[in-house]
Structures are given as C-alpha cells and as structure tokens.
C-alpha positions in Angstrom: -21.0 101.6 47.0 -19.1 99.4 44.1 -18.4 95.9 45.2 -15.2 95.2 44.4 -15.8 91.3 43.8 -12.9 88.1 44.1 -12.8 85.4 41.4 -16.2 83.3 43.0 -17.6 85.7 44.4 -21.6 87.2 43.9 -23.3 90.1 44.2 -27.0 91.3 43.9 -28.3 93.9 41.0 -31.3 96.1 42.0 -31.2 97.4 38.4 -32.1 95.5 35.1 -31.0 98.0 32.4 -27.0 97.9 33.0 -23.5 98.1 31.3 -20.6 96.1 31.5 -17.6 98.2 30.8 -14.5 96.4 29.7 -10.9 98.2 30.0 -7.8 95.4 28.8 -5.1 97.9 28.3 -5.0 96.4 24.2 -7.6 95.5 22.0 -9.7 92.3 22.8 -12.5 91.0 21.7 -16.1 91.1 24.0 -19.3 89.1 23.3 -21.9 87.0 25.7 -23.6 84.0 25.7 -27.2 82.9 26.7 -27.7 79.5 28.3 -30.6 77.9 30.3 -31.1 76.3 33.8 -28.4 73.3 33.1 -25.8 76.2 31.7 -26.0 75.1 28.2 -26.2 77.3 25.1 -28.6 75.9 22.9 -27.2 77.3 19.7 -25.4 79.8 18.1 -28.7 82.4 18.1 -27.6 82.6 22.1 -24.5 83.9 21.3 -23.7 87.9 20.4 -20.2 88.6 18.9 -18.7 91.0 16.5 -20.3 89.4 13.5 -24.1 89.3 15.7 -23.4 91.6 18.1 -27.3 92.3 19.2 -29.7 89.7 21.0 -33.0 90.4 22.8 -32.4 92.0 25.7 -28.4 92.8 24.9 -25.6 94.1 22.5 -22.2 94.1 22.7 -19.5 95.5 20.2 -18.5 95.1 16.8 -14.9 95.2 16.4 -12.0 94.5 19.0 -10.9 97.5 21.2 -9.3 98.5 24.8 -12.5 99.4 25.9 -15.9 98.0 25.8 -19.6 98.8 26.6 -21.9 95.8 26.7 -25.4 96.8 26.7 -28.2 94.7 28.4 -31.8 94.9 29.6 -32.1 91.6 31.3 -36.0 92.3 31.4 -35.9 91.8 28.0 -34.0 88.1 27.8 -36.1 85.0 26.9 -38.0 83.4 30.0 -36.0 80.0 29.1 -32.4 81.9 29.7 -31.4 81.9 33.1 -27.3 83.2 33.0 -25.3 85.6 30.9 -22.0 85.2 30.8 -19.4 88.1 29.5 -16.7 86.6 27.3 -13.4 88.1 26.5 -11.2 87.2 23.9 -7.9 88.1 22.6 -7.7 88.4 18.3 -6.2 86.0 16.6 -2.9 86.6 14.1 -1.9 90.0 16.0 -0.4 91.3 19.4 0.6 88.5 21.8 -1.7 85.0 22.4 -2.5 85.2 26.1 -3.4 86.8 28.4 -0.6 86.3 31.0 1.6 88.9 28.3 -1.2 91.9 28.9 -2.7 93.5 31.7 -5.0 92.1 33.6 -8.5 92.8 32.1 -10.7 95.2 34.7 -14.6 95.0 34.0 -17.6 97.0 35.3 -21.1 96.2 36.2 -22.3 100.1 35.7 -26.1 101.8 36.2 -27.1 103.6 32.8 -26.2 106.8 34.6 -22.3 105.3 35.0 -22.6 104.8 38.6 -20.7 101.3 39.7 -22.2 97.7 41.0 -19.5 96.0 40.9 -16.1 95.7 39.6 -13.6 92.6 38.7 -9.5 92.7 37.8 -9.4 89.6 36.0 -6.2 87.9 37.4 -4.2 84.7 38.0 -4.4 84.2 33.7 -1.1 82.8 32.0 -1.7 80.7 28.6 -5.6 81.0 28.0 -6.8 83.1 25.1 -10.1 83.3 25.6 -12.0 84.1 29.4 -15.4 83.5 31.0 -14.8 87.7 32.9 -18.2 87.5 34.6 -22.0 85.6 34.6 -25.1 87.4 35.2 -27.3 84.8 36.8 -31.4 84.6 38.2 -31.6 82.9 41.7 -35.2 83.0 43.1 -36.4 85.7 41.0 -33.7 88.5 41.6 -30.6 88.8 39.2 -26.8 88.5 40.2 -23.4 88.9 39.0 -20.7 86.5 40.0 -17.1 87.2 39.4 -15.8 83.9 37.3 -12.5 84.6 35.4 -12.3 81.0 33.9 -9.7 80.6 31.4 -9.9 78.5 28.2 -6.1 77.8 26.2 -7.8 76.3 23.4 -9.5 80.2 23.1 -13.0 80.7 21.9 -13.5 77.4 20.3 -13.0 75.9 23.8 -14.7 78.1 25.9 -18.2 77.7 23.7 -17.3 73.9 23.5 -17.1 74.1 27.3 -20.7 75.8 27.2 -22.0 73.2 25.7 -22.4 74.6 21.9 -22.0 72.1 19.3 -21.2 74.4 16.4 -18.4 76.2 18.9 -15.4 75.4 16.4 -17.2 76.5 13.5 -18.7 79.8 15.3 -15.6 81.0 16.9 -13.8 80.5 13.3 -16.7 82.7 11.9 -15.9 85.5 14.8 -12.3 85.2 14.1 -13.5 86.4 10.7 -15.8 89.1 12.1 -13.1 90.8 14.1 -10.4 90.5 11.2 -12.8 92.7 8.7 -13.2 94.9 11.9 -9.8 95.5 12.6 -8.9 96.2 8.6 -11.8 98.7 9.3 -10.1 100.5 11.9 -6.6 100.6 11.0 -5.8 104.0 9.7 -3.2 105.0 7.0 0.0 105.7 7.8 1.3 109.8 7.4 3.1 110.2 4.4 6.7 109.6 4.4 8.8 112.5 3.3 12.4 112.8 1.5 15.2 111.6 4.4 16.8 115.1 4.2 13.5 116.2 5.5 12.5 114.0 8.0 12.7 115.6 11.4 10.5 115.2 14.4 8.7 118.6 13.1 8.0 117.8 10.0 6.8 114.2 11.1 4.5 115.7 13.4 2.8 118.4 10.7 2.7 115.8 8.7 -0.4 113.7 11.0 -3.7 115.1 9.9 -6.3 116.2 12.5 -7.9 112.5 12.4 -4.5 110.1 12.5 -3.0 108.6 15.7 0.2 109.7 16.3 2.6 107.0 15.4 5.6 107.6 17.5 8.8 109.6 18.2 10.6 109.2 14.5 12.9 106.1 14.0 10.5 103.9 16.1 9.3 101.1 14.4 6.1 101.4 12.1 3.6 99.7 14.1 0.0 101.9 13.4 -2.7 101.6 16.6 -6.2 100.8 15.7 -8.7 103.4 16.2 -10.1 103.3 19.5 -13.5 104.9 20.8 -12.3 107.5 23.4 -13.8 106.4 26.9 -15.8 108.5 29.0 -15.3 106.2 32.0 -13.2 107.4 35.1 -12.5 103.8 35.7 -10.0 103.1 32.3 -7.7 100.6 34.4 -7.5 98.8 37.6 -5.0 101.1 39.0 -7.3 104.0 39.7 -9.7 106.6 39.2 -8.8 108.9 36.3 -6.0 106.2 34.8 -6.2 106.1 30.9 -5.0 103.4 28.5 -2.4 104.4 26.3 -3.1 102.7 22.8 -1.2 99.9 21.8 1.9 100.8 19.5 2.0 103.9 20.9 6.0 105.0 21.8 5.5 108.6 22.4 7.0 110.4 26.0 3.8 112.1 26.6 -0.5 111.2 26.7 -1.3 109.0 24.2 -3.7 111.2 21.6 -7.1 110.2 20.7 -9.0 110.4 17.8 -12.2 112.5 17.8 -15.7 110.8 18.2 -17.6 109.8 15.0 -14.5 109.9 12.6 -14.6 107.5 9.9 -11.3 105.9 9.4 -10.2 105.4 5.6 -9.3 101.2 5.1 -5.4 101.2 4.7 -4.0 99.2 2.2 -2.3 96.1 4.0 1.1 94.3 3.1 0.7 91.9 5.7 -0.4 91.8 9.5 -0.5 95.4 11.9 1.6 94.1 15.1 -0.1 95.5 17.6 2.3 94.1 20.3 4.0 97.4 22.3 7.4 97.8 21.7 9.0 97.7 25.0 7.4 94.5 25.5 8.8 92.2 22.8 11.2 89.5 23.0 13.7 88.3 21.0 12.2 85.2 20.6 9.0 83.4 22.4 9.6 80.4 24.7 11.1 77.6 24.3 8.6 74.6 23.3 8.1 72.7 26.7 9.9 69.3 26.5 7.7 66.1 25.1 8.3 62.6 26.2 8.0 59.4 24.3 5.4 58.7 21.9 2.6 56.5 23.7 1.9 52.9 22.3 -1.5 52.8 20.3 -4.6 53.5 22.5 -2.7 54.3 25.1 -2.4 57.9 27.3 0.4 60.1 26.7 3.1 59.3 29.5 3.5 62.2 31.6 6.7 64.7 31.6 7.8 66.8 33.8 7.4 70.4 32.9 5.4 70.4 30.1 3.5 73.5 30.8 3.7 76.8 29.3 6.6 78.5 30.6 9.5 81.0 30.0 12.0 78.7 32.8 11.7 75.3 33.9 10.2 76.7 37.6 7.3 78.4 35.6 6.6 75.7 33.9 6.3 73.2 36.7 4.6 76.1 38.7 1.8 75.8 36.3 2.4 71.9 36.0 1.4 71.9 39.2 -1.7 73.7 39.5 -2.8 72.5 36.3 -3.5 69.0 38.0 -4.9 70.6 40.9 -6.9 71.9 38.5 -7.8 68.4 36.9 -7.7 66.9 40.4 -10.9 69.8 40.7 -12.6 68.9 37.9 -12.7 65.1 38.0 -13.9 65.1 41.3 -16.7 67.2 40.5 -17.8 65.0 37.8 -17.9 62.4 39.6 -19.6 63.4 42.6 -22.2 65.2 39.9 -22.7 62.2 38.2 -23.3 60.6 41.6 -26.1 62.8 42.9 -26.9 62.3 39.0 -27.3 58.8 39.6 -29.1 59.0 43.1 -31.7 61.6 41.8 -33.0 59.5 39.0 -33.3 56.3 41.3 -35.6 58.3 43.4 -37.4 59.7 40.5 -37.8 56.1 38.7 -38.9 54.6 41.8 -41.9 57.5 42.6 -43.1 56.9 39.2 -43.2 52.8 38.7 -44.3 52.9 42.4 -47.0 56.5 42.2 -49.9 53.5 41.8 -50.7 52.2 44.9 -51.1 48.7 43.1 -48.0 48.5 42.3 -46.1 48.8 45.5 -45.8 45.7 46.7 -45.6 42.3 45.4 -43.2 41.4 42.3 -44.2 44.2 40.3 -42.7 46.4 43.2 -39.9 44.6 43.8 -39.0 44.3 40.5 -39.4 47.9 39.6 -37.0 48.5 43.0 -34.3 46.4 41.5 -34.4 47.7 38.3 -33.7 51.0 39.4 -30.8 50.2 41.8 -29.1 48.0 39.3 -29.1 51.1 37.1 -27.5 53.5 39.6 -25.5 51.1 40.6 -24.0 51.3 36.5 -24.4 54.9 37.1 -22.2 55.1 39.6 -19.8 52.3 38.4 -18.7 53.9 35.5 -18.3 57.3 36.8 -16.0 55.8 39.2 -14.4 54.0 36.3 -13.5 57.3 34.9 -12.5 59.1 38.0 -10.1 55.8 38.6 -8.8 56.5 35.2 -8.3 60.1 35.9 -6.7 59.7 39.0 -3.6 57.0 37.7 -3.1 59.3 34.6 -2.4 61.6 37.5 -0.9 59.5 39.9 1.5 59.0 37.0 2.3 62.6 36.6 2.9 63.0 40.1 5.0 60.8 40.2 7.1 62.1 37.7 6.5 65.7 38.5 7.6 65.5 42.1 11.4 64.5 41.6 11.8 67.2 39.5 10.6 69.9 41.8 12.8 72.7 42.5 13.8 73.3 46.5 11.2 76.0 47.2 8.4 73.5 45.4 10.3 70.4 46.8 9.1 68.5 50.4 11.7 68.3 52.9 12.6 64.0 52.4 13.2 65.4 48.3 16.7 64.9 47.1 17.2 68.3 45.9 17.6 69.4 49.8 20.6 67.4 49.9 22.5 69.5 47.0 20.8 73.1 48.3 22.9 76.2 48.0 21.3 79.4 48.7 19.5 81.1 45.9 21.0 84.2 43.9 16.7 85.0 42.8 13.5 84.5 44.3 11.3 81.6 43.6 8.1 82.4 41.8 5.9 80.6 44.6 6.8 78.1 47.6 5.2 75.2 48.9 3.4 75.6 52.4 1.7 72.5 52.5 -0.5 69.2 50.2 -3.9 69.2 49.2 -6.4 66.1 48.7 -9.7 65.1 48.0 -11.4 62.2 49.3 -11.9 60.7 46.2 -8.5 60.6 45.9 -6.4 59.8 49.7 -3.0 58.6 47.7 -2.8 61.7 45.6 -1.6 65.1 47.4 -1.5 68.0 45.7 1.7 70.6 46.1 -0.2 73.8 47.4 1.9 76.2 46.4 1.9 80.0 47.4 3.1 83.0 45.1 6.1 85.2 46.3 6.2 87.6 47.8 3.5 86.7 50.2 -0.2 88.5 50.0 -1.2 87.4 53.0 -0.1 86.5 56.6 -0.4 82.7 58.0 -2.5 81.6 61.3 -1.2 78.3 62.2 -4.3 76.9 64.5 -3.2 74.9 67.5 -6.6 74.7 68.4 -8.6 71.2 69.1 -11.9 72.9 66.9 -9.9 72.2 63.2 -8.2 69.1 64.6 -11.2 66.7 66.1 -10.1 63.8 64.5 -7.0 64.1 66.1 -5.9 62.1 69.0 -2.7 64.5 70.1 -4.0 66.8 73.3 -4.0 70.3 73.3 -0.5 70.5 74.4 1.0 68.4 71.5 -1.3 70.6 69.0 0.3 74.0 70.3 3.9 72.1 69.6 3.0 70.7 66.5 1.8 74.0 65.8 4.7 75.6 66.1 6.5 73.1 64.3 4.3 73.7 61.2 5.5 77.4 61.8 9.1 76.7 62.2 9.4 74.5 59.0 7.5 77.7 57.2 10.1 80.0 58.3 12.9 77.9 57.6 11.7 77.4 53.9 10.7 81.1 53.2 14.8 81.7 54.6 15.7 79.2 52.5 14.6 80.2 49.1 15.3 84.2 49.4 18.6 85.0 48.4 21.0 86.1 51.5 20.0 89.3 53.3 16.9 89.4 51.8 14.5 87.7 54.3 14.5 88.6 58.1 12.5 86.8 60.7 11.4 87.6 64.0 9.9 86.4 66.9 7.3 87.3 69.7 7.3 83.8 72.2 6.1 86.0 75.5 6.1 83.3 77.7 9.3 81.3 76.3 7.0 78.4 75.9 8.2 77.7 72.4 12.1 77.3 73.1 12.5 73.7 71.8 10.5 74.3 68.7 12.3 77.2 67.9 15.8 75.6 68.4 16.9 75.2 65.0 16.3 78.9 64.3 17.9 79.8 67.5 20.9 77.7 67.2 21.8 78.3 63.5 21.8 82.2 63.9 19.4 83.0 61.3 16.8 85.3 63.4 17.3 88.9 63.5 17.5 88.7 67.5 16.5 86.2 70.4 13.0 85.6 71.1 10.7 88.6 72.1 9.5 87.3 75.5 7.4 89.6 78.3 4.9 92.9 77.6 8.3 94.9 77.2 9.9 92.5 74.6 6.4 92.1 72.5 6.0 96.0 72.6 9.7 96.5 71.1 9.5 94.3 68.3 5.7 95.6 67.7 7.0 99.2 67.7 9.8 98.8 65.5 7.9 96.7 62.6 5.1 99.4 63.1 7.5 102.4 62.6 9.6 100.5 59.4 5.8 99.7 57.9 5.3 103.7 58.3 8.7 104.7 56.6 8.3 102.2 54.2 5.0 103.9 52.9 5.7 107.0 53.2 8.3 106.7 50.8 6.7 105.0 48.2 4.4 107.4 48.5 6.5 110.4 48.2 8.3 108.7 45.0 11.5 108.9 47.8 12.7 105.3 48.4 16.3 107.0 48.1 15.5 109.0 51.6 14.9 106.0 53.7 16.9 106.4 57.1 20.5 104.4 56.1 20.1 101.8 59.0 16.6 100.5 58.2 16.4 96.7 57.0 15.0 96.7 53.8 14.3 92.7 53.6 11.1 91.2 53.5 10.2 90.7 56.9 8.3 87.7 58.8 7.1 88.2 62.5 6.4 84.6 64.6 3.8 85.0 67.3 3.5 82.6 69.3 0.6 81.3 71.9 -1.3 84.4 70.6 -2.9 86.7 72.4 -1.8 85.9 75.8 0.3 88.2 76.7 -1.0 90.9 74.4 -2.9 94.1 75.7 -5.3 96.1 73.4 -2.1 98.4 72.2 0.0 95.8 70.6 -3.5 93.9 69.6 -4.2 96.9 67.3 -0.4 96.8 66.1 -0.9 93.5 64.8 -3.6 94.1 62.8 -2.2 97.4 61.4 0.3 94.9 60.7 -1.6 92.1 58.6 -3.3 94.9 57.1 -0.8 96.9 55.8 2.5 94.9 56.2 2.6 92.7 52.7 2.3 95.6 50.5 5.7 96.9 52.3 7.6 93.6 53.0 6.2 92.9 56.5 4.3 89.7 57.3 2.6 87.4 60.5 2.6 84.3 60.9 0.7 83.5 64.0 0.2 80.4 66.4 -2.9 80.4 68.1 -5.8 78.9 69.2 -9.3 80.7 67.8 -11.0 79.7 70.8 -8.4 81.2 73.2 -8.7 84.6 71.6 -13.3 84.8 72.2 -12.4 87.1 75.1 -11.7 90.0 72.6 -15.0 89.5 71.2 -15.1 90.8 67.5 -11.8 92.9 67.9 -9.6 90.1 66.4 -12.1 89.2 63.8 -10.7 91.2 60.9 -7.6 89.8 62.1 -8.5 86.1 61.5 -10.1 86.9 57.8 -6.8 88.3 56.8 -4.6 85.8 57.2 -4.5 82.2 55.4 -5.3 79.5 57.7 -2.8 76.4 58.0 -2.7 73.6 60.6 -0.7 70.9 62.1 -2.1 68.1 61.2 -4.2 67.2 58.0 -7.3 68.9 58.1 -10.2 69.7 55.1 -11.1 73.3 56.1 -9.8 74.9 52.6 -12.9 75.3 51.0 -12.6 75.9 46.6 -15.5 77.9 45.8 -15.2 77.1 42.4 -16.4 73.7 42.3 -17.6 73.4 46.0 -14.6 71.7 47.3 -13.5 71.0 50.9 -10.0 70.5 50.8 -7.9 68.2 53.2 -4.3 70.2 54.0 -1.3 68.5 54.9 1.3 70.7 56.7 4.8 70.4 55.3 6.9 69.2 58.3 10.7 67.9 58.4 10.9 64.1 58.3 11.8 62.8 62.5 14.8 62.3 62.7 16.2 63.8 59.3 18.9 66.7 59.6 17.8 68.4 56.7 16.3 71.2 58.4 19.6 71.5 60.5 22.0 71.5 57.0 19.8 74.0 55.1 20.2 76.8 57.9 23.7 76.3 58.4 24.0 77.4 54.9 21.9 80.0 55.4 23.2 81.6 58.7 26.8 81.4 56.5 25.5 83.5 53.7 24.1 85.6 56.2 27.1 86.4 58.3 28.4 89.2 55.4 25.3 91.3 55.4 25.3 91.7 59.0 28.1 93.3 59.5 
C-alpha cells in the first residue's frame, strides 16, 4: 500500500534497488546529493546532476524534463554516506522562476517493478527556485524516506550552500550550463512555414513530420515544447491515476501528442531563448518590485519594511512577510539550542578525557581542568546567545513595523484597522487564529495565520490537561473556551464578503448563552442556538444532506442542478460542551462532517474537553486527529516537526472592555440583511 507521506513525515523502505519518479507538469531539473552523518556534502563528487548524472550507487537524468526517473541502489553508496536527498530545480533563462507559478511537483518512491512506497505533492512553495523534494536516510541499519519539501529562493546555489558545499556557487553555475546544452539538444525545429494564401489548419497539420510536436492551433504564438520522454507511469500528476501532463507550449483542444521513443531530435537553430511558459498563463507584466526602505547607515542591518516579500498584492506579500519570520524565528532558535547541546556535549567530553587518569581527578590539576572546560562552554553558550539576541531585535524590529500594517483578517482585535472595517467585496488569502512563541523569545509572538478556505475544522479544548499552568477552574476554561470560539466565528464573518459565510450553532444545554451574545444579538447566525437531542439532530441532518448534494454535484459536473433553496456559503457549525448531549447517530454525523465537510464548504469548530469524551473509547479518535487544536489560554502543544519545535499559542481574544467585537457585526448583520431575503 503507497504511503501517501506530509511535508516531515518518514517512511520505511524494505527494498534497496528503487526509483524516484518525478512528474512537475513543465520541465525541471532533478539531481541528488550525498552527505555524511552531520548532513554535509563533502564535495562536488557527492553530487549527480545533468552535467554528472551517475554516482556509485545512483543516476539521475541528463537534461530538464516533466518527468524524471532517478535510479538508485542504495547497497551500492559509500559506507561514509548516510542521506540522499532528491533535488529539484527549475532552469534558468526560460519558463517562469518559481515554483509557486507551476504545479505542484508530485514525486514517487517506486519498486523496480513500478509498484509504489511512497508518494509526495510538493506544496506550500511560492518564490523558491530550487527544492530539497525528499531524503533517503539510514537509521539503525534500515533505510528511510522522509518527505522534506524545503525551499531555497536563492535556487541551486543556495540549496548546496545550505548543504554545506563550498564550491555550491560555482557547481550550480556549471549545471546551469549542463541543462542549457540539454535543452538546445531537445528543442526540435519548427514545421516549415508555408505561403499565407496557404496556410490553413490542414495544411499546418500535414506539414508536422511523424517525429515533430505539434505546435498549436494556427495563429498561436510560436512557442516549440522540448522533447519529452513519454512516461509509462500511471501516476503522471497528483490528481490521479491515468492523468497525463500536457507539454508545455502546447495550445491544442485535444491530448497533447508525444514523440515516439528513441527519436533523435535535430538541434534547431536558435534566435534567442524558447519560452516555455504556457500561454494561458502569462501576465502582462510580473509583479511589482516589493517596496525598499531607507538605506541603512554603514555596518548597520537593513531597517525592516513592511511588505517586502514576494507578492502580486500587498496581502500576499505581508502573508509571506509573515511566515517568512516565523520561519527565521524557527531557524534561530534551532541554532541556538544546537549550539547549546553543542556546547554541553563537548564540556562532558573534555572533562572525561583531562579527568580518564585517575591521578588527575582531584587536586589542582582537577580543578583546573574543571574550570577550563566550563569557562569554555560558558563562551560557547555566550555567543550563541549573542546571536540569537541579535536575531531576535532585527525581528523584534520587523514586527514592529509589520504589525501596523496588517490587513483586518491578519490584524489582532486592539489594531486600528478594526476601527475603519467595512465588509470585504473578496476573500482574504488566510486569517489569523491565534500567536505563536518560542521560549527563547517570550516578547516576540508570531501571527499564526491560516489559509482560506479552511482545510480543517478547529477543537477549542476547555479541558484542564492542555491548560495546567493555568490557575482559572474548569468552569472558567469551558467559558474562555467558548470565547476563543466566538472571537473565531466573528473574524471568519468578518472577512468573507456578505452572504458568503453562514454560521451555526449546536449549544444542547444552553450553557453557552452569554458567550454567544454578540452573535445572537447582532443577527448574524443562520438561526438561534441548536439546544436538546431534537435541536442537535436538525441542524446535524441538514449540514449532512447539503454535504451530500454538494458532492454529488461536483461529481456529476451538475452544480447548475443544485435544489434553488440550498445555501451555497461556506458553512461553520459551533458545538458546544461536546459530546454531552450527543448519541452515537449524531456522533457519526459529525465525523462524516469533519471528514468530508471542507472539501464542500462545511466546517466544525468544536468546544470540548478530551477527557470528557474517554467514554466513547476510540470512536472519537479520528475525530480529534482531524481537526486543528486551539486553546484558551497560551499553551506550547503545536509541535513543528521541522526543526523539533514546541510551540506556545496565544488565542486571539477581544480586548475587555473594547466594543470592537460589537461594531464589526453590526456591519456585518447590515450587509447581511439583503441576502436573506
């Protein structure tokens, strides 16, 4: 069975002789890299690419293409490498320069006889050039593959940097080189262009010889695809089993033609670079260059400016602001707590060896070799704290300067920009559920912020279990709780245009009512509160059935033929105090719901206590791994795989005593009022 892997995650290989299939929809370019215990490459001899494309023990392709096969025997590698990482690469000079403007790559860990390990969609890229797709790894003896999908701007030159190559510049230059010559290789001639009086799309069409790619319907532009070797694998793209690639630059209205196997392509005679870019896909001009502040005094840091990410809009480009220092945040941290256990690991090796003679353990020889080595951790650990200090102002500053500038659905509730809200005419690329910290770094928070629409449904835990170092009581943490969820609701409502977000609510015993007065009194919920078995059944029912239609039709290819009264808004459902009041029936409903519901518009957010729901033994437990886990109060239970991060979330709750909350539905329940009539 193929394990369909998430970016962090590993999985064993019983097999040593594999393939890693690569499908990217346009042509890219695949190599690998050998590096030892530490991660480090040790030269450029460890690294295959189009202008070296066989190692010991691997080989991977010589030109740049839509689909890849990387060879490797891992038997075969040198004792002293210990990870293989697969590399992708876009070419430089043609098609677009990152990967956010193509589909996401989908790679393969395959058996020689094509059966599947494991597969990864490479997702979540924007500006990088160059990606680390997936690492083949030893761990006590047995080999692994670990999904990765780090991305490197700066391209291949980064990425081998990164790796610790100190000839990466000058090696990723060389396969720049490499993949050029390939390309100029692969690039047939164009057909022959005949007289205008005769140019019709028959004779352009007897004009293409049995080995040239078929160029387009006549009058498209003149862009030529490369030569691409046809694939034999059922798994082309993401999407499915069977899905083929068209190939770049093609225009036509039916399947995109392949050349034959084993046909050698005659090198066309260039006037200047193939664009490779598909037609329907280009812009009239690339985005605007992010804004730059002041030049910086001599030796000193570039002061930060808001928004100077890459971006199409100012919201994209603090949306990546953002997550590029939670990304930095990540990183620094990580070195410093490395260079910590760095620090505390060679103590304890310099004092077993001055104090391995027996001699010399006491006395001033002993104590002496005891001070020397804590004086040098203590410099150890002194300077990497002087860097992460340095790190953290430079992002202290940006912060600073970033969060003013927020837009409403980024924005905390005490922001400014609440003040001057109008309801939105689009929807926000992402929204901000929350602030995330290290301990390294208690003054600095984060903006976590969430892609729209919603993958996932939220569990609010009012539980004491996530919250020990809280002094509220269990009642104040189920109010709190649903506070949290409240102040969700209201911003989702918020930044969705009007009659485009519809909330509901399950509160069976009514013992919500005063948290769930602002949504009440403003108008904004599709109905009152759901309360008893027969009010919890409706509104189960009725999400259920619409989660049905809805799929049916998008199955069918008949969204036209969806009963005229049905609400065709994205929908959130409130539970609270879950699962009292629930029987088995409605139990199951809900978990039809989380599983199903996002891909059709439907999605839970509920409050509960994980403790409270043991009685339904395992039942609920695909329930909990489905939905994103928030709670009241601050709380370091977001783990980062990446970098072995606990995480300390904040919730995003309303000032006491601001009327923010109160203004922003008003305007809300008014832009309402016309679509429900």
């Amino acid at each position: 069975m193929t394990a369909e892997l998430v970016r962090g995650q590993n999985h064993p290989l019983s097999q040593v002789r594999l393939e890693v299939r690569v499908s990217a929809g346009r042509p890219v370019v695949a190599g690998a890299t050998l590096s030892d215990e530490q991660g480090r490459v040790r030269g450029v001899e460890w690294v295959a690419h189009p202008g070296a494309p066989t190692l010991p023990g691997l080989e991977v392709s010589k030109q740049a293409a839509a689909d890849h096969r990387l060879a490797f025997d891992l038997d075969a590698l040198p004792g002293t490498v210990h990870r293989v990482s697969v590399l992708l690469a876009l070419p430089t000079g043609v098609g677009p320069a990152r990967f956010g403007a193509v589909a996401a790559p989908f790679v393969a860990v395959t058996g020689l006889d094509g059966s599947e390990v494991a597969s990864y969609t490479v997702t979540g890229l924007d500006a990088e050039s160059a990606v680390v797709a997936l690492e083949l790894y030893r761990r006590q003896g047995a080999w692994k593959v670990r999904a990765v999908g780090q991305g490197y701007a700066g391209g291949l030159a980064e990425l081998l940097t990164d790796q610790g190559l100190p000839e990466a510049r000058r090696l990723a230059d060389s396969i720049d080189e490499a993949v050029a010559q390939g390309l100029a290789r692969s690039v047939s001639a164009p057909p022959p262009r005949t007289p205008d009086a005769d140019r019709s799309p028959q004779a352009a069409a007897s004009a293409l010889g049995p080995d040239q790619p078929y160029a387009g319907p006549q009058g498209a532009s003149g862009t030529v695809p490369p030569l691409q070797p046809p694939s034999s694998s059922p798994y082309d793209m993401p999407g499915g089993q069977g899905a083929t690639v068209p190939q770049p630059g093609y225009q036509g209205g039916g399947p995109a033609p392949t050349d034959p196997p084993g046909v050698a392509q005659p090198a066309a005679p260039s006037t200047g670079p193939v664009d490779y870019s598909h037609p329907r896909r280009q812009t009239s001009a690339p985005p605007p260059p992010p804004p730059t502040g002041p030049p910086a005094p001599p030796g000193q840091p570039a002061r930060p400016v808001a928004g100077d990410a890459t971006g199409w809009s100012m919201e994209e480009r603090l949306y990546n602001q953002v997550w590029g220092m939670f990304e930095d945040l990540a990183r620094t941290a990580a070195a410093y707590r490395s260079a910590v256990d760095f620090a505390d690991s060679r103590m304890e090796q310099e004092l077993d060896r001055a104090l391995s003679d027996s001699r010399s353990r006491i006395g001033g020889q002993g104590d002496a070799a005891r001070e020397a080595a804590r004086a040098k951790h203590a410099d150890l650990v002194d300077q990497a704290r002087a860097a992460l200090d340095r790190d953290l102002a430079q992002l202290t500053d940006e912060a600073d300067v970033v969060e003013p500038a927020l837009p409403a659905a980024y924005a905390r509730w005490d922001n400014p920009v609440w003040h001057g809200y109008r309801v939105p005419m689009e929807i926000p690329m992402a929204v901000r559920l929350g602030d995330l910290r290290l301990p390294e770094s208690e003054e600095l928070s984060i903006p976590m912020l969430v892609r729209l629409p919603l993958e996932r449904g939220l569990w609010i835990d009012s539980g004491r279990a996530a919250s020990a170092d809280s002094l509220a009581d269990s009642d104040e943490l189920r109010r709190l709780a649903m506070d949290t969820a409240v102040a969700n609701a209201a911003r989702l409502l918020a930044v969705y245009p009007a009659g485009e977000f519809t909330v509901h609510v399950i509160d069976p015993a009514g013992s919500a009512a005063s948290s769930l007065s602002p949504l009440v009194r403003s108008g904004v919920l599709d109905g009152p509160p759901a309360a008893g078995a027969t009010g919890v059944a409706d509104v189960l029912a009725r999400l259920t059935q619409r989660v049905d239609l809805v799929q049916m039709a998008v199955r069918a290819g008949a969204a036209d033929s969806l009963p005229p009264g049905l609400d065709t808004a994205e929908q959130l459902l409130i539970v609270n105090d879950f699962p009292h009041g629930f029987d088995d029936r409605a139990v199951t409903q809900l978990r039809y719901l989380a599983d199903e519901g996002p891909a059709v518009g439907v999605h839970l957010m509920l409050v509960a206590d994980r403790e409270d729901a043991a009685g339904f033994g395992p039942l609920l437990d695909p329930l909990w791994r489905a939905l994103l886990r928030l709670t009241p109060v601050p709380d370091d239970h977001l783990a980062d795989p990446w970098v072995g991060h606990a995480w300390t979330y904040e919730p995003a709750l309303v000032p006491p005593g601001s009327r923010v909350l109160q203004q922003v539905l008003s305007q809300v329940a008014a832009a309402r009022r016309p679509w429900n009539r």
